[in-house]
C-alpha positions as CSV (number, residue, x, y, z in Angstrom):
1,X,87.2,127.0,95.0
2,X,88.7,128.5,98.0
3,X,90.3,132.0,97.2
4,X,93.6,132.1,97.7
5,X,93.2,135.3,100.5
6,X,92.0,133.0,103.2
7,X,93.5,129.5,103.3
8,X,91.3,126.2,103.9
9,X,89.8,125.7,106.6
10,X,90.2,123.1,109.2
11,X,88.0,119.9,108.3
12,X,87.2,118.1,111.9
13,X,85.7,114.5,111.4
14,X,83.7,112.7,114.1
15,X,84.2,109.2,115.0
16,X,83.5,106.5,117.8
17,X,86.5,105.7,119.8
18,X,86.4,101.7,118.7
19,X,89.6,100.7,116.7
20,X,87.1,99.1,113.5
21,X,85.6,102.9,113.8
22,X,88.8,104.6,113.9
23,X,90.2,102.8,110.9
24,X,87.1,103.7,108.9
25,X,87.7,106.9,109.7
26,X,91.3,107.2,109.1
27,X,90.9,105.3,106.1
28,X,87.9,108.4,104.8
29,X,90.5,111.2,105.9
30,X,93.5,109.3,103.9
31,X,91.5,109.2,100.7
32,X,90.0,112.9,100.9
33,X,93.5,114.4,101.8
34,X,94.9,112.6,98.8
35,X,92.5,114.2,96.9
36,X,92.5,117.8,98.7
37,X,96.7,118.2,100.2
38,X,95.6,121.6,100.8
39,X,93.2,121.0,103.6
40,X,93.8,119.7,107.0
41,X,91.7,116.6,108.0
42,X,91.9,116.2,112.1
43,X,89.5,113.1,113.7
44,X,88.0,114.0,116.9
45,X,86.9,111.0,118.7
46,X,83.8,110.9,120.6
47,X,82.3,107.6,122.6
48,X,78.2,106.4,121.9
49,X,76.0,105.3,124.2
50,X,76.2,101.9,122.4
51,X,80.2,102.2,123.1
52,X,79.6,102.5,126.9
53,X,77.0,100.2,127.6
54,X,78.1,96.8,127.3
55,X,76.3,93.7,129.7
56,X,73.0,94.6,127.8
57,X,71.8,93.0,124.4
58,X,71.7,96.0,121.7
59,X,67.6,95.4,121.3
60,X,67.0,96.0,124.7
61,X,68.8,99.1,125.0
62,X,67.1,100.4,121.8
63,X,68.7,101.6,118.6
64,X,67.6,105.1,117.7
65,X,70.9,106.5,117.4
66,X,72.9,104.2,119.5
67,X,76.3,104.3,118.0
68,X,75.2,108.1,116.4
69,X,73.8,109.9,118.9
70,X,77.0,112.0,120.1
71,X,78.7,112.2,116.9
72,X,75.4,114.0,115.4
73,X,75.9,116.4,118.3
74,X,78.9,117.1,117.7
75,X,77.6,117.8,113.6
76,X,74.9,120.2,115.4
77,X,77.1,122.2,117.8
78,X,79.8,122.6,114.8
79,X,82.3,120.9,116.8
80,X,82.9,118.4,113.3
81,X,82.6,118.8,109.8
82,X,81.4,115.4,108.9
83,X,81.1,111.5,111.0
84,X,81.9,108.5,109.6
85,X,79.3,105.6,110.4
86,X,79.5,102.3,109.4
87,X,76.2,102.3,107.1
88,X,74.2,100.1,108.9
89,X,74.3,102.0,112.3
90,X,73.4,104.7,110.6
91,X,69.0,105.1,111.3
92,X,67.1,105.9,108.2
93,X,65.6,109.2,109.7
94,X,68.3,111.3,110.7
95,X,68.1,114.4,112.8
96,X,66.5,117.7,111.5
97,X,69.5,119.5,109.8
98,X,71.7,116.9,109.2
99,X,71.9,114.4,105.7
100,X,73.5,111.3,104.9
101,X,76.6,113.2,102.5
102,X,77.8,110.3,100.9
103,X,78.0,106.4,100.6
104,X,81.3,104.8,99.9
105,X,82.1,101.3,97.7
106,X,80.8,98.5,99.6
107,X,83.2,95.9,100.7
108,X,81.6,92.0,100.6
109,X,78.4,92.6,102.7
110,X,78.2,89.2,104.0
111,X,78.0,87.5,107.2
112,X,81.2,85.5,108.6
113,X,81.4,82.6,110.5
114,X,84.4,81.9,113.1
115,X,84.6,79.1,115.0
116,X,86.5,77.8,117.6
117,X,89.4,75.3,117.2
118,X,87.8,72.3,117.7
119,X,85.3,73.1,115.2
120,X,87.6,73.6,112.6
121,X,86.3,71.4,110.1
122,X,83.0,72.2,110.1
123,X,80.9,74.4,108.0
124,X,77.7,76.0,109.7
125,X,75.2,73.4,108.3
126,X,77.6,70.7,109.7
127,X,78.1,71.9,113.6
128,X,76.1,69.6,115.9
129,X,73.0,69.8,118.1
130,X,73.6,72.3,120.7
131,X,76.3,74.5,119.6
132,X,76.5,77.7,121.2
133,X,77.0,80.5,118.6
134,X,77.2,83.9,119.4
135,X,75.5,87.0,117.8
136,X,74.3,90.3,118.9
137,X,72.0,90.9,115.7
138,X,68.6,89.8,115.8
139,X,68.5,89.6,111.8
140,X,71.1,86.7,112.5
141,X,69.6,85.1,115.1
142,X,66.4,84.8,113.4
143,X,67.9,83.8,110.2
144,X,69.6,80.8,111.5
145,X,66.9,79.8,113.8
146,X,65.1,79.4,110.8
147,X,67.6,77.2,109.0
148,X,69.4,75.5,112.1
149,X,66.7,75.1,114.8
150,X,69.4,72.8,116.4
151,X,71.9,75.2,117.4
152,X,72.1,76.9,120.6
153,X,72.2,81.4,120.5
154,X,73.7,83.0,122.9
155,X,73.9,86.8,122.8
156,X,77.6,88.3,122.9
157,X,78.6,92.2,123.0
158,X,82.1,94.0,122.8
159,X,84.4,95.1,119.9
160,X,85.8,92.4,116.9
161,X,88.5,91.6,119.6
162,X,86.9,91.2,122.7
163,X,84.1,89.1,121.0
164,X,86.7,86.9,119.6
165,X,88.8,86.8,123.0
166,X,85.4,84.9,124.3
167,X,85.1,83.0,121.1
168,X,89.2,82.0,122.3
169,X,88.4,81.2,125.6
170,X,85.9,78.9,125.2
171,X,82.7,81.0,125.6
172,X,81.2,80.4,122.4
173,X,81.8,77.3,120.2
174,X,81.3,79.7,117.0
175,X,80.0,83.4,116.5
176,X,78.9,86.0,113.6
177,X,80.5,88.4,112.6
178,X,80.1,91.3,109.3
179,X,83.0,90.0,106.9
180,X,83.6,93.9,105.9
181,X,84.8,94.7,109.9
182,X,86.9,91.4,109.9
183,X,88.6,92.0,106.4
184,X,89.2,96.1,107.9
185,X,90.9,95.4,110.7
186,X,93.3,92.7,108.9
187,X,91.7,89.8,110.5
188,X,90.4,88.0,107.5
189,X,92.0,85.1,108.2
190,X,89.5,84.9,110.9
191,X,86.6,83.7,108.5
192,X,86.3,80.3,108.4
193,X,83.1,80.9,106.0
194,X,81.4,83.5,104.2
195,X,77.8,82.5,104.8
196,X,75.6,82.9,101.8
197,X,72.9,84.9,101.3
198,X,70.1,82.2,100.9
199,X,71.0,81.4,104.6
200,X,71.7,85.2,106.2
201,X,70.9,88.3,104.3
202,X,73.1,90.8,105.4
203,X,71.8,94.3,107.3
204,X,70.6,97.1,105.5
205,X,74.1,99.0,104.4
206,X,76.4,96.5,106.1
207,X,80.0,96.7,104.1
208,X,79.2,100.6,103.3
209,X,80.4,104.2,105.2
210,X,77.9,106.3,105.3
211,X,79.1,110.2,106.0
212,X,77.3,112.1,107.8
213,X,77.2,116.4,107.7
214,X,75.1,119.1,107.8
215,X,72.5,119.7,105.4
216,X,73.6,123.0,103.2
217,X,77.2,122.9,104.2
218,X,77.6,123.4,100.4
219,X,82.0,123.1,101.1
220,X,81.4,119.8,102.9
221,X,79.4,118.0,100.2
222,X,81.5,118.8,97.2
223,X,84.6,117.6,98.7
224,X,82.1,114.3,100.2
225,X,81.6,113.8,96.0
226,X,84.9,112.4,95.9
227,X,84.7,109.4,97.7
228,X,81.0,108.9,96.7
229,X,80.3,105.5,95.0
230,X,76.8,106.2,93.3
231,X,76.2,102.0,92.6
232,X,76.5,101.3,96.1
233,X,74.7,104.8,96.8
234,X,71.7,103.4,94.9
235,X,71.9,99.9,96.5
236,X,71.7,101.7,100.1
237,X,68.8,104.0,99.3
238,X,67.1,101.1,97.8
239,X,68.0,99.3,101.4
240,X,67.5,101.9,103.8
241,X,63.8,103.0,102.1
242,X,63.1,99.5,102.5
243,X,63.6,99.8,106.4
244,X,62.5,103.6,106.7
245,X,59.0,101.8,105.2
246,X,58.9,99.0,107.5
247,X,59.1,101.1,110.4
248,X,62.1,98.7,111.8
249,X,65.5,99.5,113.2
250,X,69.0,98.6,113.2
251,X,67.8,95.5,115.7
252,X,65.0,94.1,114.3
253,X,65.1,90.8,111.8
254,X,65.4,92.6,108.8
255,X,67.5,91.4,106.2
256,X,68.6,92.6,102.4
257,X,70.9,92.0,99.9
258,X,70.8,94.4,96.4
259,X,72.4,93.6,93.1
260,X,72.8,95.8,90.2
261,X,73.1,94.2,86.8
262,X,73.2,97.0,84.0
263,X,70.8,100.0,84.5
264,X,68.5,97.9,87.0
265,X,68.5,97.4,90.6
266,X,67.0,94.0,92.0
267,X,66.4,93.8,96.1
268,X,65.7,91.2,98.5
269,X,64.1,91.7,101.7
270,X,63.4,89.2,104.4
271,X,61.6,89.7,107.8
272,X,61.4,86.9,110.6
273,X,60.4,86.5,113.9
274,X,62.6,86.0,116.9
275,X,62.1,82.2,117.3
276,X,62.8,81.6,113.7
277,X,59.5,80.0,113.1
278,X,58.3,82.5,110.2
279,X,60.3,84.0,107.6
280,X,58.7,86.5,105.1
281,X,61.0,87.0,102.0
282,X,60.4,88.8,98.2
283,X,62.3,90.3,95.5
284,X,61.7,94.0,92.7
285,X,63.6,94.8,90.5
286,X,63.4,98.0,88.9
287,X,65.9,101.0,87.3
288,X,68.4,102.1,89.4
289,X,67.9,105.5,89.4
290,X,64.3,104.5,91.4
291,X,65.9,103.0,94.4
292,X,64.0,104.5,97.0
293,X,60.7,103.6,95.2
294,X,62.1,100.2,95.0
295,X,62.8,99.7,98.2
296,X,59.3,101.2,99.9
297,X,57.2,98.9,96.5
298,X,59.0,95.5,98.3
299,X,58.3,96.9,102.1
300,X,54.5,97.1,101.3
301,X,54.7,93.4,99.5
302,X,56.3,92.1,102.9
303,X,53.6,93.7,104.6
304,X,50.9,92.4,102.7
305,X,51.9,88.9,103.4
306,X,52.5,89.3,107.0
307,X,55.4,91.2,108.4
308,X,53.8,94.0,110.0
309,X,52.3,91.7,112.4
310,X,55.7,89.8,112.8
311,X,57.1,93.4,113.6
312,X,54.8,94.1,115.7
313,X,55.2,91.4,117.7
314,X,58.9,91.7,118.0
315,X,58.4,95.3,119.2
316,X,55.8,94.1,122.1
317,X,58.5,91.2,123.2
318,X,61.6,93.6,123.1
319,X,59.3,96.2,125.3
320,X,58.8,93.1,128.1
């Protein structure tokens, strides 16, 4: 507990500048300073490299970092307390000196599809030969090769609203999207469906915040503890050991989805290649309170039946 000699000091928060980011963020101070009215929670806002460059697909570009980078910085040079990611841009190795704080409750992890008007009554198994969807992700794209060899993929970059502005304007006759950004920023209506996870698993964290601070700032992690969620805490360790193990990053066709039923913890992992062609998929399950164990036992079962060469190969055609 603070003494009551010197008052509570100023809690900064780091966040990108992008309006899904910024409501995350907003939404993390909202709750804490509920729980803590004597503090004073300010957001300092702080543009990525993934923010600035835009007319290059994410995997070229790499991914170390790419929507972290500066905010870390600003958690190294004390200029903030504590950043706000959205889980899944979050790498599994982070910096020497910082930690992942705390995981939030996961919204519906799931991958949307929105389609233009004209498409309106058709589901994603249903839309013809040569439709042009959008997606940035490779996990997607080489998910729904796999399963709809007939559509056409085109890759598309920008914030929720410019990627639907060229969804509106006739760019795309459909595009992905996370269901948790869509629902955040009021725009679930947006969703014309939720696509299940037999066709897309989702990315490792997707629908989680992960808080990021600095490792020993003893103040920072006790008031973190109140917005922790330790189900979906275990679910992402299990997820993000699964990926650490793999050796893959936030743009390479990984896919997850975890479930908890009682005092066990069952994950899925998937890895594919680009064109769709292969897809490598398995299941543990195990207690909860092994996650991380969990999630490195399924990464060496992938490997064993073929996904570090898949990897590998991925890794030589993104280098081209």
């Amino acid at each position: 507990m603070t003494s009551t000699s010197s008052p509570p000091r100023t809690i900064r928060i780091a966040s990108r500048k992008s309006q899904l980011a910024l409501v995350q963020t907003y939404w993390v101070r909202d709750q804490l300073q509920q729980q803590f009215p004597d503090h004073t929670f300010e957001v300092e806002m702080m543009s990525t490299q993934g923010d600035k460059i835009l007319d290059v697909a994410l995997s070229k570009i790499g991914d170390k970092g790419l929507f972290t980078k500066e905010l870390e910085v600003g958690l190294l040079n004390k200029t903030a307390d504590f950043a706000v990611h959205s889980l899944k841009d979050l790498p599994t190795r982070l910096p020497e000196g910082l930690m992942l704080g705390c995981v939030t409750e996961r919204v519906d992890p799931a991958d949307a599809l929105v389609v233009a008007q004209q498409h309106k009554d058709k589901q994603l198994e249903t839309l013809p030969p040569g439709t042009v969807v959008g997606t940035s992700s490779l996990r997607r794209l080489a998910q729904l090769r796999y399963h709809f060899p007939h559509l056409e993929f085109k890759d598309i970059r920008g914030n929720l609203n410019t990627r639907l502005a060229k969804l509106d304007n006739g760019e795309y006759d459909a595009i992905i999207l996370a269901v948790a950004g869509l629902e955040r920023l009021g725009m679930g209506d947006r969703i014309h469906q939720v696509i299940p996870a037999e066709i897309s698993l989702h990315a490792v964290g997707q629908g989680a915040l992960g808080i990021e601070c600095r490792e020993g700032d003893t103040e920072i992690l006790s008031i973190l503890q109140a917005i922790s969620h330790p189900p979906t805490t275990a679910r992402a360790l299990a997820e993000r050991a699964f990926l650490r193990e793999l050796e893959g990053g936030c743009q390479v066709p990984i896919g997850v989805n975890t479930e908890i039923t009682g005092q066990n913890l069952t994950l899925t992992g998937m890895v594919a290649s680009l064109d769709g062609q292969r897809l490598i998929k398995d299941e543990v399950t195990g207690p909860a309170s092994d996650a991380e164990q969990l999630g490195i036992n399924l990464a060496h079962q992938l490997k064993e039946q073929g996904a570090q060469e898949i990897l590998a190969e991925i890794f030589a055609q993104i280098e081209r």
